[in-house]
N, C-alpha and C positions, 0 to 999 in steps of 0.2 A: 285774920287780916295780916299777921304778924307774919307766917311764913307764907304766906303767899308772895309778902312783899321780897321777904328773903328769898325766893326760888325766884322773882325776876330779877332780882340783885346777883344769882347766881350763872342764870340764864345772859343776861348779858354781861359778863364777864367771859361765860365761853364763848359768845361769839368773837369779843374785841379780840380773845388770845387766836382765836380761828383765820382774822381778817389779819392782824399782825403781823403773822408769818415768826419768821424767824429763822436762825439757819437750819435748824434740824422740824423735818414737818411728816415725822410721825409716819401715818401708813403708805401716808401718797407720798412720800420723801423718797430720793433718789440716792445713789450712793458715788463718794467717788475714792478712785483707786488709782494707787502708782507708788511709785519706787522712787526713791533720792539718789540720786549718786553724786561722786565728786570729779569738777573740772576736771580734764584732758586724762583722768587713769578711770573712769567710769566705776569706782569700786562705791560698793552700796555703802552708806551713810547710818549707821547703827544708831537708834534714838533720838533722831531729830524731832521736833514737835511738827506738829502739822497742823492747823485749825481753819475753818472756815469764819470769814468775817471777820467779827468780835468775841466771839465765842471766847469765854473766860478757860474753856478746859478744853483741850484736843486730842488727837493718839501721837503716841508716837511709832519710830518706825521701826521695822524688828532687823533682825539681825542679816537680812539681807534687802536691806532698805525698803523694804514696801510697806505700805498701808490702806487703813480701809475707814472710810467717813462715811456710816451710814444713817439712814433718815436723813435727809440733806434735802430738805424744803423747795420743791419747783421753783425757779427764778433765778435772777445774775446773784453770783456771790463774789468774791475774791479767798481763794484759796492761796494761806500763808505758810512758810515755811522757813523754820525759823533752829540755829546749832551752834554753838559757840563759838568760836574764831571764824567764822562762815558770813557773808554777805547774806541777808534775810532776801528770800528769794516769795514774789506775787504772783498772780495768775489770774486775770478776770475769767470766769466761766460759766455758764448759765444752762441751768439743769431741766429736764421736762422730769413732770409726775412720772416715777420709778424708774426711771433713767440711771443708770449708771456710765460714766464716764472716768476711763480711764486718762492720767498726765501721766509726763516724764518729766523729773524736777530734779532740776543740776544745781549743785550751788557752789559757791567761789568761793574760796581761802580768803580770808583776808587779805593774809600778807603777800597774794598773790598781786592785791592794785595796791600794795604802799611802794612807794622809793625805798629800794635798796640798794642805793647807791653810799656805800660808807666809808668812800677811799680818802680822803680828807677829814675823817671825822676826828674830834679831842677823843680824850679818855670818855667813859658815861659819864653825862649829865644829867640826874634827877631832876628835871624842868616841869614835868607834870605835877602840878600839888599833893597827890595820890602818893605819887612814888616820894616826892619830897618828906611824907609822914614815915612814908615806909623807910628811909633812911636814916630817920629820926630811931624810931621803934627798933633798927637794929643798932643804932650805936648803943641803945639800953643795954641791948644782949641778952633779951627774953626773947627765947622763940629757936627757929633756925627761918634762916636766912638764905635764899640764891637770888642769882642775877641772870639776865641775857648770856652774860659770858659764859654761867655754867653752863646753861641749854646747848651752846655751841662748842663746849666742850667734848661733849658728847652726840656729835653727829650722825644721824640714822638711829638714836634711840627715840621709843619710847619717851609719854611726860613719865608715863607711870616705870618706866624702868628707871628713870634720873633720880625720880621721887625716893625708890626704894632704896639705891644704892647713897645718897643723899642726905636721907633724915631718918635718923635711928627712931626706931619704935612704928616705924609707918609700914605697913602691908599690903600687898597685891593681891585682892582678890578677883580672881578672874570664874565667868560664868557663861556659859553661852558665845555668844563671840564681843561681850562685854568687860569691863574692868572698872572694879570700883575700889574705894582705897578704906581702908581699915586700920585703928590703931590696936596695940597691944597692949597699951595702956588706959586704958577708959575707964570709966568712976562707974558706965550701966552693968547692972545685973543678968547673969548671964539668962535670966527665965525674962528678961526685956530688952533683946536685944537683936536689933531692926532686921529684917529681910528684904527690904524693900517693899516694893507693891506686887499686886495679883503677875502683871506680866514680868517682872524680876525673878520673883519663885517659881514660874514656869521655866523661865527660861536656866533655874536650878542656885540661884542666889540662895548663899549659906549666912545663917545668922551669923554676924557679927558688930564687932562696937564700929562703928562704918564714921566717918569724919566728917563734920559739916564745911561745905566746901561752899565757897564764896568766890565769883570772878568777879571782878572787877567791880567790889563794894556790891553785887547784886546776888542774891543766896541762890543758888542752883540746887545744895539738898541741903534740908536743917537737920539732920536725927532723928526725924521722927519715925516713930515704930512703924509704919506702913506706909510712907512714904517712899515714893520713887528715888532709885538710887541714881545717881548722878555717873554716867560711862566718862569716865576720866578721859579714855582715848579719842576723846571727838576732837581735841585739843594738842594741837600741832604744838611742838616744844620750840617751834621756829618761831611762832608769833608770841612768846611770852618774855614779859620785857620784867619778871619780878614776882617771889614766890616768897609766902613767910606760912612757918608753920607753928602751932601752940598747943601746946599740951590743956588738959583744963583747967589746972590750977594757973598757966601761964595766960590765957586767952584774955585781951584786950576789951572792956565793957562792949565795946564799940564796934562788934564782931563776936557778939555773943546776948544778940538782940531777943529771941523767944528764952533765952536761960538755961536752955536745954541742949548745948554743945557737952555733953557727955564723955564724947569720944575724941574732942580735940578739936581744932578748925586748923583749914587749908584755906589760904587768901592765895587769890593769882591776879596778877594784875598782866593785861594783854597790852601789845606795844598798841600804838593808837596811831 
């Protein structure tokens, strides 16, 4: 009696997961595919996430912005797309049983829709609470420190080339048509020291003490040993109003949340 009861306690449970759906629907699921590129220069978008629906985990896009969402459940979805300094870009689209469907997905700089209009402006004003902390934390004089002004110091670089010529101990690692940033100074041992995830190492990411980088108070990579590396270059140095870096012994409770900032932390904070 006991497992009989149990095989129909089993039984209907595949069906509710059957009738439920979901975004990804297994054999009779469809797939979708496309390429990211950026407003008015069409160059492909290196690492963007892409996810259907709600879906908690997505792909991202390779090194010449495409991607591929497959088992992708018959019926309307909304396809997201989503990169940092970038306008989250939508898509309602509705899939037939093993359909595949290709998009073209554009997405906006930021700082392409803010005012930049600064011909009257004061000196910088720390007005966002954010930044107001971050002015705080550098009067201490733990860490290093830039500003908007350095970004525009150096016009036409690189975040990752300002970074490097910028803050002693920080390193450019570059892989694929990626760039992720590394310290020389890290507390991990060199037999634990991250590569990233499965498509990082294809794409030939070398172990290193790699930084835990934070935008805008939200973690984009924590250190973790198999964790996805964070392509620094998604991030226009135009739209960055505020950069502080920490070594680990320097790193802020408050910015060094899982415990496991190893290799230092990188805080950016984006104009808004």
């Amino acid at each position: 009696m006991a497992a009989a009861l149990v095989g129909l306690v089993l039984l209907a449970c595949q069906q509710a997961a059957a009738q439920s759906g979901g975004a990804f629907g297994g054999a009779s699921g469809g797939a979708v595919r496309g390429r990211v590129v950026l407003e008015g220069t069409g160059r492909p978008l290196t690492a963007a996430t892409v996810a259907i629906g709600n879906a908690s985990v997505g792909v991202r896009t390779d090194s010449l912005g495409q991607f591929v969402l497959r088992d992708v459940a018959p019926g309307p979805h909304v396809l997201t797309v989503q990169a940092v300094g970038y306008a989250v870009f939508r898509q309602s689209l509705v899939l037939r049983a093993g359909e595949s469907v290709d998009v073209e997905v554009v997405l906006t700089a930021l700082s392409n829709v803010l005012d930049t209009v600064r011909t009257n402006a004061a000196p910088t004003v720390l007005r966002d609470m954010n930044l107001v902390e971050f002015d705080d934390r550098r009067t201490m004089g733990l860490g290093r420190f830039l500003t908007a002004e350095d970004m525009d110091a150096r016009p036409g670089s690189s975040l990752a080339g300002i970074l490097r010529t910028k803050v002693p101990g920080l390193t450019v690692v570059r892989y694929g048509s990626n760039t992720a940033l590394a310290s020389s100074r890290g507390a991990t041992s060199k037999t634990q020291l991250p590569a990233g995830d499965d498509f990082d190492r294809a794409q030939g990411a070398p172990p290193r003490c790699y930084v835990q980088i934070l935008v805008d108070n939200l973690s984009r990579y924590g250190s973790g040993q198999t964790e996805s590396l964070y392509n620094i270059d998604n991030i226009d140095p135009t739209s960055v109003s505020a950069v502080e870096y920490y070594t680990v012994s320097q790193t802020p409770p408050q910015f060094n949340r899982r415990g496991n900032a190893a290799c230092g932390t990188l805080v950016i904070w984006l104009k808004q």
